[in-house]
N, C-alpha and C positions, 0 to 999 in steps of 0.2 A: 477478889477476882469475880467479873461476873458471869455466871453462869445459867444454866438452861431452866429458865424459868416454870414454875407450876402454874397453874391458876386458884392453886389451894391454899399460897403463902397467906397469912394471917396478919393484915396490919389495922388499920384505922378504920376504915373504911370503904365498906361493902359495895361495889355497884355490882347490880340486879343485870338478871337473864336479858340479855339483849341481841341484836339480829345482825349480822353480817352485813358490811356498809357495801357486800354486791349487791346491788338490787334485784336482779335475777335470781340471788341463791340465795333466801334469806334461812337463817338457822338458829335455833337456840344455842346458844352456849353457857357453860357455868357460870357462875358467879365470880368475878374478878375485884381483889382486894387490894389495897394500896395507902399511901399517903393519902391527907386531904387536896384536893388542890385546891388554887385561890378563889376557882370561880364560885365552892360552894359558901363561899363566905359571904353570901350576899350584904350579909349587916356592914361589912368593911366598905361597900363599894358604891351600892346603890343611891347613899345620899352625895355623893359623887354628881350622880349623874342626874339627879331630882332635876326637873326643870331646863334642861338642859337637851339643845342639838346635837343627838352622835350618830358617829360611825363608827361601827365595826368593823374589823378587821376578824374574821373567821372561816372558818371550814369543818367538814362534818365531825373533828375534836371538838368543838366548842360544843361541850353537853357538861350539863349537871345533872347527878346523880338522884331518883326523887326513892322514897321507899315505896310510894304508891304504885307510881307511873312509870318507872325503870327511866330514863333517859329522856330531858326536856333541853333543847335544843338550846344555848344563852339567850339569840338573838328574841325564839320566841317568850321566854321567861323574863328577856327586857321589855318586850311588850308586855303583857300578863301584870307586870308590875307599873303601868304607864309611863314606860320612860321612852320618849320622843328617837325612837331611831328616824334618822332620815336615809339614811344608805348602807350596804352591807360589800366591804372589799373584799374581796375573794383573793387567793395568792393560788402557786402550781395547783394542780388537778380539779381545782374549780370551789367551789363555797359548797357542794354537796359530795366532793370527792370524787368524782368519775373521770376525770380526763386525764390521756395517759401520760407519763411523764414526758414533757417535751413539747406537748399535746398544747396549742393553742387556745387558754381561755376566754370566751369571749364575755363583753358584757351583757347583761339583759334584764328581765327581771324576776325575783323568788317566785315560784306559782305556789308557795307556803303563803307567805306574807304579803305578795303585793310589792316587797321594798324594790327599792335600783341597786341591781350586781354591778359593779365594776372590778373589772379582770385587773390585778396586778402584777398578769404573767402573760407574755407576747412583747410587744411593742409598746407597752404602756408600764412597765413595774415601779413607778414611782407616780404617786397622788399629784397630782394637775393642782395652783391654785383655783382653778375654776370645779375642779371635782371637792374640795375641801370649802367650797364658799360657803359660808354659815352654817359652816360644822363648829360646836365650843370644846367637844374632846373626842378625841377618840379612844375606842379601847381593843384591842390587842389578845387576844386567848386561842391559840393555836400549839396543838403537841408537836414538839420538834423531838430528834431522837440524837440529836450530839455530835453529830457528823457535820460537818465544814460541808460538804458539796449538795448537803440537804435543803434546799433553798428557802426553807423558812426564815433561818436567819436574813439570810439577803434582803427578802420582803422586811422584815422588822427594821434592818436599817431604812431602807427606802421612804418606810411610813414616819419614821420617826424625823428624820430629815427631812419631810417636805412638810410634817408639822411644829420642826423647829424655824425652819423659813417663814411658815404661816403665823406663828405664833397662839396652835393650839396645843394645847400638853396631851401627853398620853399614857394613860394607864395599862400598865402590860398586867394580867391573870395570873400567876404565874405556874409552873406544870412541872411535875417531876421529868427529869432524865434516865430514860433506858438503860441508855451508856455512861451511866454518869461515875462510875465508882473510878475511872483511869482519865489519864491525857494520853494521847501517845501519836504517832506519826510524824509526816514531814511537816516543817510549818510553811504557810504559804509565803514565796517572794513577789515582791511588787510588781515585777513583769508576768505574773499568769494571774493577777487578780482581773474576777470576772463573776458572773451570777452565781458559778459556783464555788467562789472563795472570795471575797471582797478584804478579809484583815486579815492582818499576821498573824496566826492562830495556826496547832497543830491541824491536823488529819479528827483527831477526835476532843475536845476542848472541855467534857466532864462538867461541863458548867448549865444550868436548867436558863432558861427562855427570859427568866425573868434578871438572873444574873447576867447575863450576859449583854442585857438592854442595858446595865447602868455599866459594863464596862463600855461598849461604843459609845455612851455619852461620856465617863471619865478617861477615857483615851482621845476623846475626840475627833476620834475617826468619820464622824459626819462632813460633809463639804464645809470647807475652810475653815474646818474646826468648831464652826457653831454647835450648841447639846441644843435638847431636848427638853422639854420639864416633864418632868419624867416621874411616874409614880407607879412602884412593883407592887402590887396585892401579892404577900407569899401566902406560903401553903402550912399546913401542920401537919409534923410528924414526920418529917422530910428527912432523910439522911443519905448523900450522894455514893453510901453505901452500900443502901438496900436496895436486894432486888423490888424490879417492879415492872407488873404486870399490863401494857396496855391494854382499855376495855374494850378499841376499838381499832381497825386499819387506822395510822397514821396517814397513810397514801395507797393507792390501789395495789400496789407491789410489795407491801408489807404487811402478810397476812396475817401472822402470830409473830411471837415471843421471838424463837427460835431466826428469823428473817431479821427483826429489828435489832440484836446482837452479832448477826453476821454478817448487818450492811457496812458496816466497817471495812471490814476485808474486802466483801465480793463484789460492794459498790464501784473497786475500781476496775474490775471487766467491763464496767461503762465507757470505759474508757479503748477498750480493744473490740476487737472481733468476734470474741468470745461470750456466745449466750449465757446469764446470770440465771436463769431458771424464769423469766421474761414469757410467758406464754405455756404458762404449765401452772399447777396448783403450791408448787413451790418454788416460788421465786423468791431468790438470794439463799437459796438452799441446793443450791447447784448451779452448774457452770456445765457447760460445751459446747463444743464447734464440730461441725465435720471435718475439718481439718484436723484435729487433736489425733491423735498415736492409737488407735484403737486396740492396738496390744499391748498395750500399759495402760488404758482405759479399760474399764470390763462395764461398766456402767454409760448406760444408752438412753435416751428419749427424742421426742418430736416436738420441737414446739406450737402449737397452732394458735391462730387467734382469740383472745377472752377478755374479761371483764380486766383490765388498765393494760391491755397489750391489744392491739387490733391490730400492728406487725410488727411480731416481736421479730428478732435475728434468726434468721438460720429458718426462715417459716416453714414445715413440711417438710423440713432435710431431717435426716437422723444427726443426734446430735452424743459424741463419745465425751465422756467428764468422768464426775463424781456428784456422787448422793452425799449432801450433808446433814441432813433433815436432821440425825440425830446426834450428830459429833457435838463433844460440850464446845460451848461458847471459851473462846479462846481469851477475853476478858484484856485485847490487844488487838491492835491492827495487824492480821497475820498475814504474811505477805508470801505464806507455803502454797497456796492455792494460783494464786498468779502468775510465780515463779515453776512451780511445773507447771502447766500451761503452757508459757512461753517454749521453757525446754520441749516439751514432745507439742511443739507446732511444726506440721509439717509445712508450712509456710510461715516462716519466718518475719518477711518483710512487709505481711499482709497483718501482723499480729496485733501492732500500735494503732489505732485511730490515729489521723494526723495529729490534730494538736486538743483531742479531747483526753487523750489519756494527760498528759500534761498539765490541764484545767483542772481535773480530776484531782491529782496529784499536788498541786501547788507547785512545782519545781520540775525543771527537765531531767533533773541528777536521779530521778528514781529511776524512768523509762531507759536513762546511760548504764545506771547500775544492774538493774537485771540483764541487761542484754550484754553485760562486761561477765556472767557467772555469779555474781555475788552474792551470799550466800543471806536467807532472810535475816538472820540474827547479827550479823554485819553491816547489814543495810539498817537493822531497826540501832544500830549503836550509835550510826549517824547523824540519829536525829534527837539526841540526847539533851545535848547542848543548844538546841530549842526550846525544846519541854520545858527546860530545867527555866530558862528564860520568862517562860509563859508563864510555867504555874507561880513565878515570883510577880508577874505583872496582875495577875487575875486574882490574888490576896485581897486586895481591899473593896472587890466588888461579889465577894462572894458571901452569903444571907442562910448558908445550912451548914453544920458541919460536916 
């Protein structure tokens, strides 16, 4: 089961004192330990790319760890080592992580390096053959946290698909899982796939960034079935066991440890009316609305404007819920937080977003099931005989134990 991570666990792998990816609020923090990831392997990958036209696919995860320097960016460490970048893809929140989720990235260019941004989140998420013209590979290094409505995956397909059309291959980095020690949830059905669930895949799929590329190419779930050529740099020291600690925001709404094991659950208030902690210092560490039961809530806040909320729900209303900062990580899609909620809304029929909670969800049968009573552990029974489906299909493309 996973549970509420230290930043003192002891595994492989040291990264150094590094700064809060607010820019505004920059801060020391401890030292954060973990698995290797692929990207520090450069001897695995570099002569890869010798000589060679690429594109990146990245955003402010794509760091390697140095012991001098604390944190050296890929893209700048593929320059540093002469390897020909010509453009840098950016997916949700942008290639430096600032934009808020939803938040339209545009394109432009790095004022780091000079390169050409191209946004793969708005009206463009899949590479153009004219954006990919005399690119020879691309490469792929981006932390995902194991959640289906997290759209990293989505971009990975997108990329891999329009360089299985083009016929350049692409090399994924590959990055441990948060979430990775379970499966659990509803699986998505074919009528709500959408940017936030594109395959058949539970609510949480336990599988790392790198596994998961070569099941969309051995499922074939790419348009008309075409793969990828496709190549995973794994990691050392990996076990979809151990905890682990990211050394950095994944996304602006994922500030620690504690957030990135409860977006599971509280990820699907994205789907309702109900503020997820969206405009506060803990976000996915709470939930409320001013409509919720205030006498069965005893816990209150305000949301306001900040660094990946510029408006968040509920702006300047007082807002009745619950503080989860420090409850252990339930190590499952808990579905006791949504379900009261619903229950002490005092508006009912305002509860569901039309058809985001649904997107969210992968299926209409959850949003039917809570509002029929059904009790979470009823509901998580349901979805058993999915799981059980899954984690027989995801066997031969899994690379850790």
């Amino acid at each position: 089961m996973i549970r509420l991570l230290s930043l003192k666990n002891t595994f492989l792998l040291s990264f150094f004192l590094i700064a809060s990816c607010n820019p505004g609020k920059a801060q020391e923090q401890p030292a954060v330990t973990g698995p290797v990831p692929a990207v520090q392997h450069t001897d695995k990958y570099l002569s890869l790319l010798k000589g060679k036209h690429v594109a990146v696919v990245a955003n402010q995860t794509s760091v390697i760890a140095r012991k001098d320097t604390g944190f050296t960016h890929l893209v700048d460490s593929l320059l540093l080592q002469d390897i020909s970048i010509k453009k840098v893809f950016a997916p949700e929140h942008g290639f430096r992580g600032q934009a808020d989720a939803g938040e339209t990235v545009k394109d432009g260019t790095d004022k780091t390096t000079g390169l050409l941004l191209i946004s793969l989140y708005g009206s463009n998420k899949k590479p153009t053959p004219e954006q990919l013209e005399g690119i020879d590979v691309v490469v792929f290094d981006i932390q995902d946290v194991g959640v289906r409505f997290y759209t990293y995956i989505s971009t990975l397909h997108y990329v891999m698909e329009a360089c299985a059309e083009n016929g350049i291959p692409v090399i994924v980095l590959d990055r441990p899982n948060p979430n990775g020690s379970y499966v659990d949830g509803p699986t998505l059905e074919s009528d709500f796939q959408s940017f936030l669930g594109m395959h058949p895949i539970p609510l949480v799929h336990g599988m790392t960034i790198g596994e998961y590329a070569q099941m969309i190419n051995g499922e074939k779930w790419l348009k008309d079935g075409i793969q990828c050529a496709l190549q995973v740099i794994p990691m050392e020291g990996y076990n979809r066991n151990m905890p682990y600690s990211l050394p950095m925001r994944p996304s602006p709404n994922l500030p620690n440890d504690q957030s990135v094991v409860l977006y599971p659950s509280l990820g699907l208030f994205e789907g309702t009316t109900v503020n997820a902690g969206r405009g506060t210092e803990f976000q996915f560490q709470r939930f409320g609305a001013p409509f919720l039961d205030q006498q069965h809530f005893d816990f209150q806040y305000t949301p306001q404007p900040n660094f990946g909320a510029k408006d968040p729900k509920h702006k300047g209303e007082v807002c009745f819920g619950s503080d989860l900062s420090a409850v252990t990580a339930p190590g499952k899609v808990d579905l006791q937080w949504v379900i009261e909620a619903y229950t002490y809304s005092e508006n009912k029929d305002a509860f569901f977003k039309d058809r985001s909670f649904t997107l969210h969800a992968g299926t209409e049968t959850l949003r039917k099931q809570i509002e029929s009573g059904m009790d979470a552990e009823t509901i998580r029974g349901t979805w058993q005989e999915g799981v059980n489906q899954f984690l027989a299909m995801r066997k031969p493309y899994l690379l850790y134990p």
